[in-house]
N, C-alpha and C positions, 0 to 999 in steps of 0.2 A: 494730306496723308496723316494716318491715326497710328501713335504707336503706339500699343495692348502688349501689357507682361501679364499674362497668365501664374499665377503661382499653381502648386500642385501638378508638378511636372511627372509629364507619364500618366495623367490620370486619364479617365474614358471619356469625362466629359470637356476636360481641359484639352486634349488631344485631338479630339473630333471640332473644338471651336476654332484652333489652332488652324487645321489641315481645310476644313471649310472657308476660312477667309483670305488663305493661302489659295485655295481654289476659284475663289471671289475673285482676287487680282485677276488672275490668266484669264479668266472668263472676260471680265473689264480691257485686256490689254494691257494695266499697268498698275503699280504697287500703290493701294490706297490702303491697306495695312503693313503696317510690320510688327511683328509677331513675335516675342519670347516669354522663353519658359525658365521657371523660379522654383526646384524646389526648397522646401521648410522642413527638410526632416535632419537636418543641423543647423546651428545658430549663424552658420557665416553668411544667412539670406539678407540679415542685420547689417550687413555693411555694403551692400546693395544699394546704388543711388536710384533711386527713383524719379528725380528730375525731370527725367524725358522723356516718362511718359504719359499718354493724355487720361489711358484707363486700366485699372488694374479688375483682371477680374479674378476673384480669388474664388478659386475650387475646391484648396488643401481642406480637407475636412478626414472624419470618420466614416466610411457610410453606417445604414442601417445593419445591423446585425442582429443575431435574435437576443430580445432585451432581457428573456425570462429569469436566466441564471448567472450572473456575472457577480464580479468581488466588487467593492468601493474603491477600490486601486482601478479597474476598468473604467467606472463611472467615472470617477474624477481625470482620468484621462481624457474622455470625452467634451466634457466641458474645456479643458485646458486646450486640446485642439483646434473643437468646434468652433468655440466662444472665446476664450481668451486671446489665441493667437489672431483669430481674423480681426478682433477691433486692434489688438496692437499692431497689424498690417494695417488696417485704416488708418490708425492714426500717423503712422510713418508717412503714409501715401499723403494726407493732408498738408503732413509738416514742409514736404520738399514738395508741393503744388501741383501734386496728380490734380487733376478734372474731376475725376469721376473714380467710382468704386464701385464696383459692382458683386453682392456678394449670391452665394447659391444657398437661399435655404429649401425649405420642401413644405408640400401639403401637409406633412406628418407633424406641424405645431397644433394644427386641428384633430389633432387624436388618429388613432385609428379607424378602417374602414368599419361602418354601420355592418352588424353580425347578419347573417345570412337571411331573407326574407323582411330585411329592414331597409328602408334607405337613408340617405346622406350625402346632401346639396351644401355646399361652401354658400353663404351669399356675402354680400359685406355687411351685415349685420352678426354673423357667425365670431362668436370671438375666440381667440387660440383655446385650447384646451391641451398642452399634450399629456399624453396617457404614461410615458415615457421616460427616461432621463436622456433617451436620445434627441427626442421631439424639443423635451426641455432645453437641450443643450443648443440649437439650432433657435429658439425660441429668445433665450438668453443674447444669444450673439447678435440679434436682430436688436435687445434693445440698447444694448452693451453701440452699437452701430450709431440709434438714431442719433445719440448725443458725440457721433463725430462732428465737429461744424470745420466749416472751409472744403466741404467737400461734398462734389453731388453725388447722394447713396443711391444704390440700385439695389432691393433687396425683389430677390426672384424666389417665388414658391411655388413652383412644377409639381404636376403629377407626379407620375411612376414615369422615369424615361426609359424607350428599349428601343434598341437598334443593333445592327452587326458588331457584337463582340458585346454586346450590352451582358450584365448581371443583374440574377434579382429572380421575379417570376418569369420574366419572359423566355428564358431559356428553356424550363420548366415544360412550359404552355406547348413550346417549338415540340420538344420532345417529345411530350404526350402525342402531339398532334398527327407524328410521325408515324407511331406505333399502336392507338388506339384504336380499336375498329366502332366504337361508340361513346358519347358522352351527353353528360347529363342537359338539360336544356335551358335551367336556371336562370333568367333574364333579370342580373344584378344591373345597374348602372357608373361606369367608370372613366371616370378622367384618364386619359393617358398624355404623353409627348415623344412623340417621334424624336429624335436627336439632332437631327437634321430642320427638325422644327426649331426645335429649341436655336439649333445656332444662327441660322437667319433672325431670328428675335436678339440672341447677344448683339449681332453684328447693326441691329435696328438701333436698339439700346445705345450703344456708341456714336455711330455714325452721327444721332438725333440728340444725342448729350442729355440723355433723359432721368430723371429722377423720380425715386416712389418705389412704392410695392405693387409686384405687377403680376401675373397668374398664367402664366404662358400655356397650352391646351392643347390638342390635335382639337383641329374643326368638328368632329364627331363625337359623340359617346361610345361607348363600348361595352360590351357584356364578353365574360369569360368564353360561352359558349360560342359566341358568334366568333370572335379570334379566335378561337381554335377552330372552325370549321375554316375562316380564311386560311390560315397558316396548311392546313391538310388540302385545301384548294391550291396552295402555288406548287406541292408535293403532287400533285395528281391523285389526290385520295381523298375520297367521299366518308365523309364522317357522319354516321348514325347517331343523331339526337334521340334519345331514352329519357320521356318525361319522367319514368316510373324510376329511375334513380333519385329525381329532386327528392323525397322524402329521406333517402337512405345519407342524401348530402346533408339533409335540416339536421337529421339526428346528430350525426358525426360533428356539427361546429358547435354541438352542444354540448359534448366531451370536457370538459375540467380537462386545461394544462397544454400541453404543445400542438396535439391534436386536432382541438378545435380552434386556436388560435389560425394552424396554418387552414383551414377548411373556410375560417372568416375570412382569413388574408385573399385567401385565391376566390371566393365565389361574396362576398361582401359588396357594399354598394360605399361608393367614395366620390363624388364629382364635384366639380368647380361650375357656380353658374357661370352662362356662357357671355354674360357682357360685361364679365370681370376680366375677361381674359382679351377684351378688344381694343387694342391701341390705333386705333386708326390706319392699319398699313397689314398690308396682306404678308405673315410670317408662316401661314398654316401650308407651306407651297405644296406637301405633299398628303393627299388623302391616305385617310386609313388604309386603305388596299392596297394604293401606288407604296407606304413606309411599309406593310406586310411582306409584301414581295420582292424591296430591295433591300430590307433584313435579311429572307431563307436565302435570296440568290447571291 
C-alpha cells in the first residue's frame, strides 16, 4: 500500500489524481492507495509530518495567466509560489524520508507555441527557453529541485491538459464548437493530455518509484480544427471547414499585442516528440475521441 499527500488541495489536477486512484482501489477490490490532501495557502502546512508518506505530489502552484500586463509584486509572487515553495516542500519531504517527489511543471519552459503557419517539435535536444516569467518561474523550480538529494524527483512537463471542469482553451474550443456553423481548417500540430491520462501516468510514476523528467502526451497529435469538428461530432453538429478563413486567421496572429498572441495561442503549432513521452507501460488508456466525448458528456 502507497501513501500520496497531494499538496494544492481543491486543485483540478490534484483532485482528479486524488479521485482516480480512489477509483483504482474499488476497481482492484482493495486500498492500494491512500490519498491526502495539503493545502499551502497558510504556514501551518509547515507543521505537517510527512513521515508516512511514500510520495508527495506537489500541485500547489500558479497557473498560466495572461503574462502580458502584470506589476513585479505579481511576478514575484509567482516565482515564491512556483519555485520557492515547491523546493522548500521537497526538501521537508527529504528531511522526514518521503521516497519520492514528484513535481508538475509544463511544456511552457520551452517558450511559447511556434506562431501560426510555423512549427514546433520538443525533441530532447530542444533546450528550455521560456518566453515568460511564468515559464521562468516553473523552469526555476525544476532547477531549484534537482539539487534536492535523499530523494527520488519526478519532474513532469505535460502539454495543455483538458477534461470535465478542465480550464484554459479547452473550454473555449467546447464553446465555439457548440455554436459555430464553420471554422477555419488550419492544420497546426499539437500536444495535448487528457487528464485522465495524465493520472494513470501519476499513479505509474509511484506505483514504479520512478525518477527523471518525463513528458506525459495523448497517443495522438492534434490540430485545433480537427478538435473542434470532434467536440461538434459528440453534440450532433456537422462543422463546415472554410479554407478561405486560413488567410484572414495568418493576418490576425500578426496583430501586435493581445490579439495575435491569443490567435498564436489557439491555431499555433507546440508538440512533444513522441518517444519522449514512452515509459514502457501503456498510460495513453484513452484515445483522442474516447477523452473528447467523456469531456462533452
Amino acid at each position: 500500500m502507497k501513501r500520496i499527500l497531494i499538496t494544492g488541495a481543491g486543485s483540478y489536477i490534484g483532485t482528479n489524481v486524488e479521485n482516480y486512484l480512489c477509483r483504482y482501489n474499488g476497481a482492484q477490490g482493495r486500498e492500494l492507495y491512500v490519498v491526502d490532501t495539503l493545502s499551502q495557502l497558510e504556514d501551518s502546512w509547515k507543521n505537517v509530518n510527512f513521515a508516512c508518506y511514500d510520495t508527495i505530489f506537489h500541485v500547489t502552484g500558479i497557473a498560466h495567466a495572461d503574462t502580458a500586463k502584470v506589476s513585479e509584486e505579481t511576478k514575484a509572487l509567482y516565482y515564491r509560489v512556483n519555485c520557492d515553495l515547491a523546493v522548500e516542500t521537497a526538501k521537508k519531504a527529504a528531511r522526514e524520508g518521503v521516497k519520492q517527489f514528484i513535481y508538475m511543471s509544463s511544456v511552457i519552459v520551452y517558450g511559447e507555441s511556434a506562431p501560426v503557419g510555423k512549427t514546433k517539435c520538443i525533441t530532447p535536444e530542444t533546450p528550455p527557453a521560456p518566453a515568460n516569467f511564468y515559464g521562468d518561474s516553473k523552469l526555476q523550480a525544476e532547477l531549484g529541485l534537482s539539487k534536492v538529494t535523499g530523494i527520488k524527483m519526478v519532474i513532469l512537463r505535460p502539454p495543455m491538459i483538458y477534461g470535465k471542469g478542465s480550464k484554459g482553451n479547452y473550454p473555449l474550443l467546447s464553446k465555439l464548437a457548440r455554436k459555430l456553423p464553420f471554422f477555419p481548417t488550419i492544420q497546426n500540430q499539437r500536444s495535448m493530455l487528457y487528464v485522465e491520462n495524465l493520472c494513470e501516468f501519476v499513479r505509474l510514476m509511484i506505483e514504479q518509484e520512478r525518477e527523471g523528467v518525463f513528458f506525459p502526451q495523448n497517443r495522438e497529435y492534434t490540430s485545433t480544427a480537427d478538435m473542434v469538428q470532434q467536440i461538434g461530432a459528440v453534440h450532433g453538429r456537422k462543422i463546415l471547414g472554410l479554407g478561405i478563413l486560413n488567410p484572414f486567421v495568418g493576418l490576425l496572429s500578426k496583430v501586435p499585442g493581445k490579439i495575435g498572441r491569443i490567435v498564436n495561442k489557439a491555431f499555433g503549432s507546440l508538440s512533444i516528440e513522441e518517444s519522449m513521452s514512452d515509459i514502457g507501460e501503456d498510460y495513453q488508456i484513452y484515445s483522442l475521441e474516447e477523452s473528447i466525448r467523456k469531456t462533452e458528456e
